[in-house]
GUMI-327540 format. One record per residue: residue in three letters; residue number from 1; x, y, z of N, C-alpha, C, O, CB in turn. Coordinates in steps of 0.1 Angstrom, whole numbers. Glycine has a CB too. Layout:
   miti   tike    n_px    n_py    n_pz   ca_px   ca_py   ca_pz    c_px    c_py    c_pz    o_px    o_py    o_pz   cb_px   cb_py   cb_pz
    Ala    NUM       X       Y       Z       X       Y       Z       X       Y       Z       X       Y       Z       X       Y       Z
...
END
This chain:
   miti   tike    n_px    n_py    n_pz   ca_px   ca_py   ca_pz    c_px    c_py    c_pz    o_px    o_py    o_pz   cb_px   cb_py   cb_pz
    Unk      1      20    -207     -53      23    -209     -39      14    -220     -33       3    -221     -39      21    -196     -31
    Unk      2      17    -228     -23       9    -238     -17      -1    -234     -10       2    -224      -3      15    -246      -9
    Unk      3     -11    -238     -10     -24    -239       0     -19    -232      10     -18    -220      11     -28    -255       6
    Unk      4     -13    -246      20     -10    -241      33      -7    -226      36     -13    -219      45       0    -248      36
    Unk      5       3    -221      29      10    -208      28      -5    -197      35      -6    -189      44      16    -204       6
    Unk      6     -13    -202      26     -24    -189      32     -35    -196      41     -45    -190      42     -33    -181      18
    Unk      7     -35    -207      49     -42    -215      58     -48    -201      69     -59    -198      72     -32    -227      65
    Unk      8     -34    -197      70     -36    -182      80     -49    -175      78     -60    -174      85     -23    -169      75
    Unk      9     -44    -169      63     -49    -158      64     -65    -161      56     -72    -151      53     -38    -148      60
    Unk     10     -68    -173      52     -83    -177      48     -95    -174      60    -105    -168      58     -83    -195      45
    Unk     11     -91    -179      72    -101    -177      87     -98    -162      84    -105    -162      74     -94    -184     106
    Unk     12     -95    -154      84     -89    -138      84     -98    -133      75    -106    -124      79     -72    -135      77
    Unk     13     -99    -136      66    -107    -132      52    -118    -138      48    -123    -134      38    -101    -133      40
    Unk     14    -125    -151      55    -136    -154      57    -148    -144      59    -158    -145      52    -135    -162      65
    Unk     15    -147    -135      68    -154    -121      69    -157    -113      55    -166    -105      55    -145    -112      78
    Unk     16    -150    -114      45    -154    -110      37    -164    -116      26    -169    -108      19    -146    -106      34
    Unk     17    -168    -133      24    -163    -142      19    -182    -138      17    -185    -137       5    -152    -155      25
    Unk     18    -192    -136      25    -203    -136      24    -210    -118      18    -219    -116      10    -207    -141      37
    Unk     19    -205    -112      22    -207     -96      12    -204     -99       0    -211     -96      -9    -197     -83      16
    Unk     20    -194    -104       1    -188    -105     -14    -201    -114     -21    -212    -111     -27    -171    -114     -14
    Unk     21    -199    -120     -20    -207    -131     -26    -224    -124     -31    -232    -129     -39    -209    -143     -13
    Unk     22    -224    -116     -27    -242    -114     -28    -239    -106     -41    -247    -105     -50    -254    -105     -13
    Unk     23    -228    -100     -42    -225     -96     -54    -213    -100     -68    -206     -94     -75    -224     -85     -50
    Unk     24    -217    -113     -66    -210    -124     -75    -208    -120     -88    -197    -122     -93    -216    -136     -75
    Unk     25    -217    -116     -96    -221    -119    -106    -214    -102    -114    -213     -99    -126    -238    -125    -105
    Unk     26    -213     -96    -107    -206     -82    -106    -192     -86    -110    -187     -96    -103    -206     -75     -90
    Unk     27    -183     -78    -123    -174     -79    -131    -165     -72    -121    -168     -62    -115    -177     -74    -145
    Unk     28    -150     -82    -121    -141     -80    -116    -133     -66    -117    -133     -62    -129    -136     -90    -120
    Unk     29    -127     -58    -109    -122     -50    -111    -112     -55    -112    -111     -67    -111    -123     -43    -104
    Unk     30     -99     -45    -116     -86     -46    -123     -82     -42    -115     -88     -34    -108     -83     -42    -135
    Unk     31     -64     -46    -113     -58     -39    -105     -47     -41    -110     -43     -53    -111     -58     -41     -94
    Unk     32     -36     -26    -116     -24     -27    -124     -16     -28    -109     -22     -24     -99     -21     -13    -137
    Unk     33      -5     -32    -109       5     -34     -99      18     -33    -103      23     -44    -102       3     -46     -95
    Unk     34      26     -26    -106      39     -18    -110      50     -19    -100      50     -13     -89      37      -3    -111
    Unk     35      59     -28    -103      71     -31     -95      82     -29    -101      91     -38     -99      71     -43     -91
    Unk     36      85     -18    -111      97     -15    -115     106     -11    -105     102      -1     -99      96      -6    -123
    Unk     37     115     -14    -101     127     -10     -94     136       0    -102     142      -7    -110     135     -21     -90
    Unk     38     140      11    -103     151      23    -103     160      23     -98     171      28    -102     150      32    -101
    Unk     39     154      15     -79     167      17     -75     174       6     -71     183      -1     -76     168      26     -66
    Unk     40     168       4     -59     169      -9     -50     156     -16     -51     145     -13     -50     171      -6     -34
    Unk     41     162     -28     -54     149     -42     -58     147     -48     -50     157     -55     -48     149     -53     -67
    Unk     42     136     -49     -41     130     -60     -31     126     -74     -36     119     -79     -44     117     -54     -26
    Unk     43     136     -79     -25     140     -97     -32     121     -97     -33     115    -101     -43     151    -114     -15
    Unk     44     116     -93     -21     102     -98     -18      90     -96     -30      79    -101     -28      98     -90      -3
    Unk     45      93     -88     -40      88     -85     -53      77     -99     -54      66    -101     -50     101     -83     -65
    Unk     46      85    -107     -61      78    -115     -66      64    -121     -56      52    -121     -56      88    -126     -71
    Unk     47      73    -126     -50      63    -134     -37      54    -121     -36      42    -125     -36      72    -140     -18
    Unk     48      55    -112     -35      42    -100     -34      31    -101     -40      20    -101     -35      44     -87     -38
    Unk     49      38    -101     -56      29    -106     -67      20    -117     -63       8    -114     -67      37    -110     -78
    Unk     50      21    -129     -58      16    -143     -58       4    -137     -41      -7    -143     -38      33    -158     -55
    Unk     51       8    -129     -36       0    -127     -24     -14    -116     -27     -25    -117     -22      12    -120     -12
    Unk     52      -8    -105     -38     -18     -97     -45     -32    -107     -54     -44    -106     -53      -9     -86     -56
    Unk     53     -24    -115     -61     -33    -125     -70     -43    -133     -60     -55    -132     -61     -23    -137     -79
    Unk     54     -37    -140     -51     -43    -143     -44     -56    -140     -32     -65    -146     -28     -37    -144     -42
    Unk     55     -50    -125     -31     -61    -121     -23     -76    -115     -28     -87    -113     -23     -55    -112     -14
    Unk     56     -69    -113     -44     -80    -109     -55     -84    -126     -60     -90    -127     -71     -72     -97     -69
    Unk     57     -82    -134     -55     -90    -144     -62     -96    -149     -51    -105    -157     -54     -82    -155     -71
    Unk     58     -93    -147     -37    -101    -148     -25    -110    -144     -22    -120    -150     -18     -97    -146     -16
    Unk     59    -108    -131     -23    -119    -122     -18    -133    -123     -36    -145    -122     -36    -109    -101     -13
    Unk     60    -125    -125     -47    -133    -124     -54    -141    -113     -62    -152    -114     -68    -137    -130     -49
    Unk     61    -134    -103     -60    -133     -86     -59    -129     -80     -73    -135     -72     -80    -121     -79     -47
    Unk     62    -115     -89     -75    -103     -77     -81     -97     -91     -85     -96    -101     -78     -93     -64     -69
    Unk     63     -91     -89     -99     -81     -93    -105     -66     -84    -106     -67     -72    -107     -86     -96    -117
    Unk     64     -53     -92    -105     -44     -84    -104     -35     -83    -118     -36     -93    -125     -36     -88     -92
    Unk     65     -26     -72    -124     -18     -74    -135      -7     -68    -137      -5     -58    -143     -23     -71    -144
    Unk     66       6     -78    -129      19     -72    -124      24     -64    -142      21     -65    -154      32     -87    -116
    Unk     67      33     -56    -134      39     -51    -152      53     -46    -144      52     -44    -132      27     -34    -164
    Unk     68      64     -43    -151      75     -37    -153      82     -26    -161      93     -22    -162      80     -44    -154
    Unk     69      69     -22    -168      69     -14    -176      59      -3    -178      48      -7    -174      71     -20    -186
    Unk     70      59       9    -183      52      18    -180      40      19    -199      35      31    -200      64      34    -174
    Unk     71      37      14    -206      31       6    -218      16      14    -213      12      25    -218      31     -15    -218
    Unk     72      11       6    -204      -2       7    -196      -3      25    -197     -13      29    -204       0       0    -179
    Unk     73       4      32    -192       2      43    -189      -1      55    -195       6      65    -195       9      45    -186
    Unk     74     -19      54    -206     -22      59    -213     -34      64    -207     -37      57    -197     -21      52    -223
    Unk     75     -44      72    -209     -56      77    -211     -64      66    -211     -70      62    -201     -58      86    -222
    Unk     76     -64      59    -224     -71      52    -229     -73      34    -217     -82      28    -211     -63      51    -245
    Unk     77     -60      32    -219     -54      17    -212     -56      18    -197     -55       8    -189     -35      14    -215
    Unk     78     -59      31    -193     -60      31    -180     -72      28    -173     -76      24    -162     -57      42    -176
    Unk     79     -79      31    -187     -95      33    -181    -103      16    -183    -114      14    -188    -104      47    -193
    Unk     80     -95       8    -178     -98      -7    -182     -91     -12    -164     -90     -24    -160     -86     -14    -200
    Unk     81     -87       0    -156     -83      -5    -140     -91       1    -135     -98       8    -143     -70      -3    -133
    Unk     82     -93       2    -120     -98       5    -107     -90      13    -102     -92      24     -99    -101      -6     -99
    Unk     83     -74       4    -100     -68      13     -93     -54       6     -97     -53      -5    -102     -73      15     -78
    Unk     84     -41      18     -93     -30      13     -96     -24      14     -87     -27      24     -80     -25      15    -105
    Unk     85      -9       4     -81      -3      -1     -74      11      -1     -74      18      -8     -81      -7      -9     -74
    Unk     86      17       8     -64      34      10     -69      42       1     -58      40       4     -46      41      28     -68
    Unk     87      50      -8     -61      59     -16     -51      70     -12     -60      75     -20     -69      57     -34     -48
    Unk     88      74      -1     -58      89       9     -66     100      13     -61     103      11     -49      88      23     -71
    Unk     89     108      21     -71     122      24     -64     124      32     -75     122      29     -86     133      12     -60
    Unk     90     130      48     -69     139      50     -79     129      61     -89     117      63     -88     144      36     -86
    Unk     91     140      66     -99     137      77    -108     124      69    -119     131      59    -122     153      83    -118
    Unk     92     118      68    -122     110      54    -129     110      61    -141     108      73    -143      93      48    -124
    Unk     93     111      52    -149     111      62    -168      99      64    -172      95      59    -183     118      55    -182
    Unk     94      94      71    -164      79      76    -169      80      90    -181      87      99    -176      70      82    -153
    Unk     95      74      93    -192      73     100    -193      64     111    -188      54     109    -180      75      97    -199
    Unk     96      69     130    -195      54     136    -194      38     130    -191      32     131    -181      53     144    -206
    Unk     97      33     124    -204      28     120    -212      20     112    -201      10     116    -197      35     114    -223
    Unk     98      25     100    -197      24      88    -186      23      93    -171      15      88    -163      37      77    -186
    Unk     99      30     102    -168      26     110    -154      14     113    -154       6     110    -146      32     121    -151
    Unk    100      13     123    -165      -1     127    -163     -11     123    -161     -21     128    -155      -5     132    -168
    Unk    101     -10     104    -171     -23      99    -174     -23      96    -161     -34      99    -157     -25      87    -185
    Unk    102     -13      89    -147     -18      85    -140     -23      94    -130     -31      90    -122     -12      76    -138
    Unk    103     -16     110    -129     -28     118    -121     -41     120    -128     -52     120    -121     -23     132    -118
    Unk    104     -40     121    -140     -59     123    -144     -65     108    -138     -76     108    -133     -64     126    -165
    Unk    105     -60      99    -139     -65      85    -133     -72      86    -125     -84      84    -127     -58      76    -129
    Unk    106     -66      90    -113     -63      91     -99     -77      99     -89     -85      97     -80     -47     102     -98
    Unk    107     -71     117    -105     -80     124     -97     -94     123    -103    -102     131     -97     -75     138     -96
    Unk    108     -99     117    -113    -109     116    -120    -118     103    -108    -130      99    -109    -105     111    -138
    Unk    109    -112     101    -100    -120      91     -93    -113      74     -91    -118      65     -85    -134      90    -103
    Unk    110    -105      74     -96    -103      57     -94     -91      59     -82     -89      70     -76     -94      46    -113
    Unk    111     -82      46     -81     -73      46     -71     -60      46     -71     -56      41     -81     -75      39     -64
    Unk    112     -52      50     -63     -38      48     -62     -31      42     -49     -33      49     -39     -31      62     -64
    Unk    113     -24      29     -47     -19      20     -37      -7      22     -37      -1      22     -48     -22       7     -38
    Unk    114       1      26     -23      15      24     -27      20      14     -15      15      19      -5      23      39     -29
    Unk    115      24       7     -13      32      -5      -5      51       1       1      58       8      -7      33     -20     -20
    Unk    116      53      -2      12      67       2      15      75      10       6      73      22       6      73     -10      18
    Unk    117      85       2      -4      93      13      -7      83      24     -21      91      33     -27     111       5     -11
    Unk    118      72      24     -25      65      37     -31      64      48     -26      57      57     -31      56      37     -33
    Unk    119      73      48     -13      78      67     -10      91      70     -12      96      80      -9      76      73       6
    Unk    120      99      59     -19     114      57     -22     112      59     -36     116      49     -43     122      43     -16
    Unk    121     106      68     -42      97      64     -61      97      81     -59      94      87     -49      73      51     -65
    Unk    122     103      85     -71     100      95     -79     101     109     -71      92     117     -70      87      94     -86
    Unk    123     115     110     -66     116     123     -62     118     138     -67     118     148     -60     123     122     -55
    Unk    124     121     138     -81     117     146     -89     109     151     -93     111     162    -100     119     146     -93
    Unk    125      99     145     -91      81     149    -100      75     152     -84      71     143     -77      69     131    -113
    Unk    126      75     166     -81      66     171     -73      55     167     -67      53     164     -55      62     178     -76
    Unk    127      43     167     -83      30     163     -81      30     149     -77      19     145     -79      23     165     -93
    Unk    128      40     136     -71      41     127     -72      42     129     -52      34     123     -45      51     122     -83
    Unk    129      50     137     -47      45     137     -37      28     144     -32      23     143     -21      57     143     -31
    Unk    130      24     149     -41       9     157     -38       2     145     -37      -4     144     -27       2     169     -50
    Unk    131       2     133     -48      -1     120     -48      -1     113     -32      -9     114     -24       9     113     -58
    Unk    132       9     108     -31      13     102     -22      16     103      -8      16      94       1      20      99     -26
    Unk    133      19     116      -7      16     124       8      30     122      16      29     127      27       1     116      20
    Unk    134      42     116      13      56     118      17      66     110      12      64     102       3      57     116      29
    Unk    135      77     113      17      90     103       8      99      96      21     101     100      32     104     116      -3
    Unk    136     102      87      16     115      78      23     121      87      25     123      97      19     126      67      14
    Unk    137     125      84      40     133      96      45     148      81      56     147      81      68     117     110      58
    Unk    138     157      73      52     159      60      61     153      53      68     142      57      73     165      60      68
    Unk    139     160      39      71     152      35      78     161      30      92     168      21      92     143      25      71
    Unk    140     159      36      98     173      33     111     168      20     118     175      12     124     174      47     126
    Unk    141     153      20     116     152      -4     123     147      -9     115     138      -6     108     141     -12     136
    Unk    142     157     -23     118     151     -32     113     147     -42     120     156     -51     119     156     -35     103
    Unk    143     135     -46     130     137     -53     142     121     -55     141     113     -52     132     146     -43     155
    Unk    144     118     -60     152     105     -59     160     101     -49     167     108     -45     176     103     -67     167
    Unk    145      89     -44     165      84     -27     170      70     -29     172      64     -37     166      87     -13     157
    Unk    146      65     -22     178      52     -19     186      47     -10     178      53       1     178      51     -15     201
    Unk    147      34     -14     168      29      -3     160      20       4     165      12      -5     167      25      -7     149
    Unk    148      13      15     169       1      20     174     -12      22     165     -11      33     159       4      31     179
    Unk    149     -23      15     164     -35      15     155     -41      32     159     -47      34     170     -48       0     161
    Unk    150     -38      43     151     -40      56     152     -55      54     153     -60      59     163     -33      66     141
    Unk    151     -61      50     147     -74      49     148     -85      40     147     -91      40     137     -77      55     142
    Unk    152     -87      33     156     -90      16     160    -108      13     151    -114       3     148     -91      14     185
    Unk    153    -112      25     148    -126      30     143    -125      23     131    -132      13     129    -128      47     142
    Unk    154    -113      29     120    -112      28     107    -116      11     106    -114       1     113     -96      35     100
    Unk    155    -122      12      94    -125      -3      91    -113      -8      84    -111     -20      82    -139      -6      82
    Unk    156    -104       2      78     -91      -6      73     -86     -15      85     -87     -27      84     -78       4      69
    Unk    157     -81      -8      96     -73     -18     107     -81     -18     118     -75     -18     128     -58     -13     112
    Unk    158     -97     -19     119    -101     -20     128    -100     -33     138    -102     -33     150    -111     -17     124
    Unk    159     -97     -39     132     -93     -56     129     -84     -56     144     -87     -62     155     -81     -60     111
    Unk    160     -70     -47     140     -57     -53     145     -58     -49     163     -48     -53     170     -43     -45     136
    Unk    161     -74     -40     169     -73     -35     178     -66     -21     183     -67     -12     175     -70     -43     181
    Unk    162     -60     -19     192     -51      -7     198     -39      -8     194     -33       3     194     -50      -6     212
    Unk    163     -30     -19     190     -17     -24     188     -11     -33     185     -13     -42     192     -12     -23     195
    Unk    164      -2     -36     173       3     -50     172      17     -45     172      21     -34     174      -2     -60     158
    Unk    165      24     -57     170      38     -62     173      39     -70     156      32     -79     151      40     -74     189
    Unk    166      52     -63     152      56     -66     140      72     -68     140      78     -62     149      51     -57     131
    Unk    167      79     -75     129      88     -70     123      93     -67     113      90     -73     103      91     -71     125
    Unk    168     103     -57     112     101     -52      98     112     -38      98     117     -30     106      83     -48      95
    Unk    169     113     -39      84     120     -27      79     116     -12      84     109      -9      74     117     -28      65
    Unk    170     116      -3      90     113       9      96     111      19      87     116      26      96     122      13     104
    Unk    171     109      25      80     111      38      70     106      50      81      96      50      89      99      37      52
    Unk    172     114      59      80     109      73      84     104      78      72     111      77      62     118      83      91
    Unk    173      94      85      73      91     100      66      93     112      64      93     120      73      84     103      67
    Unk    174      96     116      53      98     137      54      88     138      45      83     131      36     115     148      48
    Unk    175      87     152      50      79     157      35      62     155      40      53     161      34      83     144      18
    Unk    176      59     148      49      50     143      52      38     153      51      40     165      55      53     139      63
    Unk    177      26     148      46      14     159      43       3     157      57      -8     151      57       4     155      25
    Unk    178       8     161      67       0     159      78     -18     163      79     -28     157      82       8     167      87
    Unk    179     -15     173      75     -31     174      73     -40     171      66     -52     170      70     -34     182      73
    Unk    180     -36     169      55     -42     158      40     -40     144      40     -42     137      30     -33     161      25
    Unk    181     -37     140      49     -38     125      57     -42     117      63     -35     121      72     -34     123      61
    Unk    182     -48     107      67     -55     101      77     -48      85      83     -51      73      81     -69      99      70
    Unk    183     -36      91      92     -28      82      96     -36      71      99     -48      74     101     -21      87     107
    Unk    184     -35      61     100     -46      47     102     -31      42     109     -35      38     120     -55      35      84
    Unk    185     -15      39     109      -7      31     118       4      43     126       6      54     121       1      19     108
    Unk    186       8      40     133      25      52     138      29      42     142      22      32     144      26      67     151
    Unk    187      46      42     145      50      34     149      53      39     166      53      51     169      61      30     139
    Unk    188      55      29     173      51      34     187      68      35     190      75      25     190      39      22     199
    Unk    189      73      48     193      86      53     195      89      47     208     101      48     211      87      67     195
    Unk    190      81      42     217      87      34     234      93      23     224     106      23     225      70      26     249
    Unk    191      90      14     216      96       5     211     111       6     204     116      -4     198      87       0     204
    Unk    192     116      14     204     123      15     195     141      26     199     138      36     206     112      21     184
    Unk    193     150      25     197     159      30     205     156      45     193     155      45     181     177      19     207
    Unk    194     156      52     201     160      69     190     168      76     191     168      87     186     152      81     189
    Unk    195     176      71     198     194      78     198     204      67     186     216      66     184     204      75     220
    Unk    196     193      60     179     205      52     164     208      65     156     202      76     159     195      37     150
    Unk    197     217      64     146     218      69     138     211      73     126     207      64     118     225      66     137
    Unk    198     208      84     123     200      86     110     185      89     114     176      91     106     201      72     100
    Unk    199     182      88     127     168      92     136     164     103     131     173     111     129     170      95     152
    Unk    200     152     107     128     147     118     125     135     120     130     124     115     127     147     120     113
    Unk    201     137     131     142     121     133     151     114     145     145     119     155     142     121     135     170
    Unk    202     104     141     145      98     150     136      79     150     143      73     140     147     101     142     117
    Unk    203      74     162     142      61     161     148      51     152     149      44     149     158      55     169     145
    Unk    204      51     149     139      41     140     133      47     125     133      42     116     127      39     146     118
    Unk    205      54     126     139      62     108     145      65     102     135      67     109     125      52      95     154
    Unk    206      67      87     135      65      81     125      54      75     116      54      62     117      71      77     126
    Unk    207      44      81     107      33      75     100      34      63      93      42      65      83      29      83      92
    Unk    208      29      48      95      34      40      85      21      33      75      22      24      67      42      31      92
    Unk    209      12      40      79      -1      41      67      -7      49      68      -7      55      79     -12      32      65
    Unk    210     -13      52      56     -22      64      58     -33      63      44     -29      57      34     -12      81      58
    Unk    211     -44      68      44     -51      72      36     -57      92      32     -60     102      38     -61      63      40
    Unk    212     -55      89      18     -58     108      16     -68     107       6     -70      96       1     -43     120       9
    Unk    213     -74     116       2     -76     118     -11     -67     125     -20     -58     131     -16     -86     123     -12
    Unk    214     -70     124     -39     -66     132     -47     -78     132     -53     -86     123     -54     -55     129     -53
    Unk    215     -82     148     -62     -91     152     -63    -106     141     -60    -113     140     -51     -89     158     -74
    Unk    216    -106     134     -71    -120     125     -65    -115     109     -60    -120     100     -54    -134     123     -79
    Unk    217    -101     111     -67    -100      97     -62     -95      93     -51     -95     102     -43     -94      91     -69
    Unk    218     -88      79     -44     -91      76     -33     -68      73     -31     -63      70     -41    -105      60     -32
    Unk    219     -61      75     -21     -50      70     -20     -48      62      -5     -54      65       5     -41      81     -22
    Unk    220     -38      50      -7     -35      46       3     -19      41      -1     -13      38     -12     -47      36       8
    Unk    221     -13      41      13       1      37      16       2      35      29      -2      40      39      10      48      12
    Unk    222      12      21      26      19      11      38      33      13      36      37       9      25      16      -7      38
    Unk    223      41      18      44      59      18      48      58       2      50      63      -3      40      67      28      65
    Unk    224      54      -7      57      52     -22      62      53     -32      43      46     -34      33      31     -23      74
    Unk    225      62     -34      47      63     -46      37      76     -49      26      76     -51      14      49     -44      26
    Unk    226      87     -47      37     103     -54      32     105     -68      35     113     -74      29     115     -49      39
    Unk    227      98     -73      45     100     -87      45      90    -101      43      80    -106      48     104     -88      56
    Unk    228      98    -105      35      84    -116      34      78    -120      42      67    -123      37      84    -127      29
    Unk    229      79    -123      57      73    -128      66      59    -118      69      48    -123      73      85    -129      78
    Unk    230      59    -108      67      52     -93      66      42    -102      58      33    -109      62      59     -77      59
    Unk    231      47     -99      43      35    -105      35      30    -118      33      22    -123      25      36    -103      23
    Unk    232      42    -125      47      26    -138      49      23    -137      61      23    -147      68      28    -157      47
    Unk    233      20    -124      66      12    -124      79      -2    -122      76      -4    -115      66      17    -112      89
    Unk    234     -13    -127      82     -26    -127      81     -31    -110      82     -37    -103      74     -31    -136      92
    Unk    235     -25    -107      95     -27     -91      94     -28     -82      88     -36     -72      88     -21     -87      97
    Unk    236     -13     -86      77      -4     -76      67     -19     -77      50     -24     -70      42      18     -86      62
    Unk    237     -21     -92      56     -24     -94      41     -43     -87      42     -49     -83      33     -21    -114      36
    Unk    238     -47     -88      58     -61     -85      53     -64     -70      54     -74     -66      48     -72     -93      62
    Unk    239     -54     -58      61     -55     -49      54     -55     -45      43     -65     -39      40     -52     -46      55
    Unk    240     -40     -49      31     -43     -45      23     -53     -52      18     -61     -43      22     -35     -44      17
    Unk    241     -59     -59      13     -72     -68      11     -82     -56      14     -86     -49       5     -75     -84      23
    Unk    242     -85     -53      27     -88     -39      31     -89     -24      22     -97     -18      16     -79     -36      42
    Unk    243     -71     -25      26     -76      -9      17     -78     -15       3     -88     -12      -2     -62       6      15
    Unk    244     -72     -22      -4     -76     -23     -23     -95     -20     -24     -99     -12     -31     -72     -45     -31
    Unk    245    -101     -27     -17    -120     -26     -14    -122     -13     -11    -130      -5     -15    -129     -37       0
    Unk    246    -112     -10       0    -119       7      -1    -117      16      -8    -123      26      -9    -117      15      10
    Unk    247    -104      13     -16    -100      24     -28    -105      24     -40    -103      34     -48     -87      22     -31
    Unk    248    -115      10     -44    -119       7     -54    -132       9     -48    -140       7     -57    -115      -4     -61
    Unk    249    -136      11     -40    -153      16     -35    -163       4     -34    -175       4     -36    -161      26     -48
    Unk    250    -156      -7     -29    -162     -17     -24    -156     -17      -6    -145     -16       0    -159     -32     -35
    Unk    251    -168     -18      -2    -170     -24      14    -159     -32      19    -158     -43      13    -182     -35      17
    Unk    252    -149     -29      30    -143     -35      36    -147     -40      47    -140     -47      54    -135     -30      37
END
C-alpha cells in the first residue's frame, strides 16, 4: 500500500512511537491472524491484512502472520505467538484437537482478537462463545451512526472522547455475556431508525467492542470493520493498534 494511504493515521500513532522505542531492542511479538471465511468473505480481507502489517511495523511491537488454514493450531506452533486473530465466517474446519490448542492458548495467558464478522465464526462449539462473549445476531444498518465511548477512561478508546460518528456495517448481538464484559463502544440508538426490520432490542443495547478475560488470558472484539473506509480510518486503526498492546501486555 502507498505511503500516503497511512499519512492519517502516522500523527495518530506518533504517541506511541517514543514508549516504544525505549524498548527497541525487545523481540517482536507474533501475531497469527486467521481469515478463513466458511461463510461470507469480506472483500475487505486483504486490505485488512496490509493495515495489521503495518501497524505492527509502525508501532514496532508485533509482527503479523495472515493464514487460511488452521496448520498453526497446535500446542507446540502456538507457543511461537502472543496472540491470535479471527477476521472469520462460518463453521471453520477446526478440529477437536485445534480448538482446544487455541483455548489452552488463550487461557494459559496469551491473547485472543476478534474483528467484525468473528462473532459470525463457530456457532456450534459452545466454548467458542465463552471465548468471545457473543454472536452475530443481523445487521439491520448499514449507514452512518453515532457510536457512544462507554467508557472514555479506558486507554483503548480514550482517544476518541465521549463519541464519534462512523460508518459502517451494524451487527447486533445475542448471546451477549454482559457481565464478563467490559463494553469500551455501544452504538448510540438516537442515531439509528429501530422500527427496520430484523431490530433486536435487547438490555444491554448494542455492544460493538468489548474486552473480557479467559482464564489468564486477555480477549478483545470490534463488530466495526466491513468497510474499508473503517480500516483506513485513523481512529479504527489506532485502537486496534490499542487493543493488540493491551492484549499482548504492552502499554497502550
Amino acid at each position: 500500500m502507498r505511503r500516503r494511504d497511512f499519512i492519517a493515521f502516522a500523527g495518530g500513532a506518533a504517541v506511541f512511537a517514543r514508549p516504544l522505542a525505549v524498548s527497541a531492542q525487545r523481540q517482536l511479538d507474533r501475531i497469527l491472524y486467521v481469515t478463513h471465511s466458511a461463510g461470507y468473505r469480506h472483500e475487505v480481507i486483504p486490505f485488512s491484512r496490509t493495515v495489521l502489517t503495518q501497524l505492527g511495523d509502525r508501532s514496532g511491537a508485533f509482527e503479523v502472520t495472515a493464514t487460511e488454514d488452521f496448520s498453526e493450531f497446535t500446542a507446540d506452533n502456538l507457543r511461537r505467538y502472543a496472540a491470535v486473530m479471527f477476521f472469520t465466517t462460518g463453521e471453520l474446519p477446526m478440529s477437536e484437537a485445534q480448538k482446544s490448542a487455541l483455548l489452552d492458548f488463550v487461557r494459559s495467558g496469551r491473547a485472543f482478537l476478534g474483528v467484525h464478522s468473528a462473532t459470525d465464526t463457530l456457532y456450534a462449539w459452545p466454548d467458542y462463545l465463552a471465548l468471545i462473549g457473543g454472536y452475530f445476531d443481523q445487521h439491520p444498518w448499514h449507514q452512518s451512526v453515532r457510536i457512544e465511548v462507554v467508557d472514555p477512561a479506558d486507554p483503548l478508546v480514550s482517544f476518541l472522547g465521549p463519541s464519534l460518528q462512523i460508518e459502517d456495517e451494524i451487527y447486533q448481538i445475542s448471546d451477549f455475556d454482559e457481565r464478563g464484559s467490559h463494553v469500551l463502544l455501544r452504538l448510540d440508538e438516537t442515531s439509528v431508525d429501530l422500527t427496520r426490520r430484523n431490530v433486536h432490542r435487547r438490555a444491554y443495547g448494542w455492544p460493538l467492542a468489548w474486552t473480557r478475560a479467559y482464564g489468564q488470558g486477555r480477549v478483545f472484539y470490534t463488530a466495526l470493520g466491513h468497510e474499508e473506509a473503517v480500516w483506513r480510518d485513523p481512529r479504527y486503526q489506532r485502537m486496534l493498534l490499542n487493543a493488540i498492546l493491551w492484549a499482548i501486555r504492552r502499554a497502550p
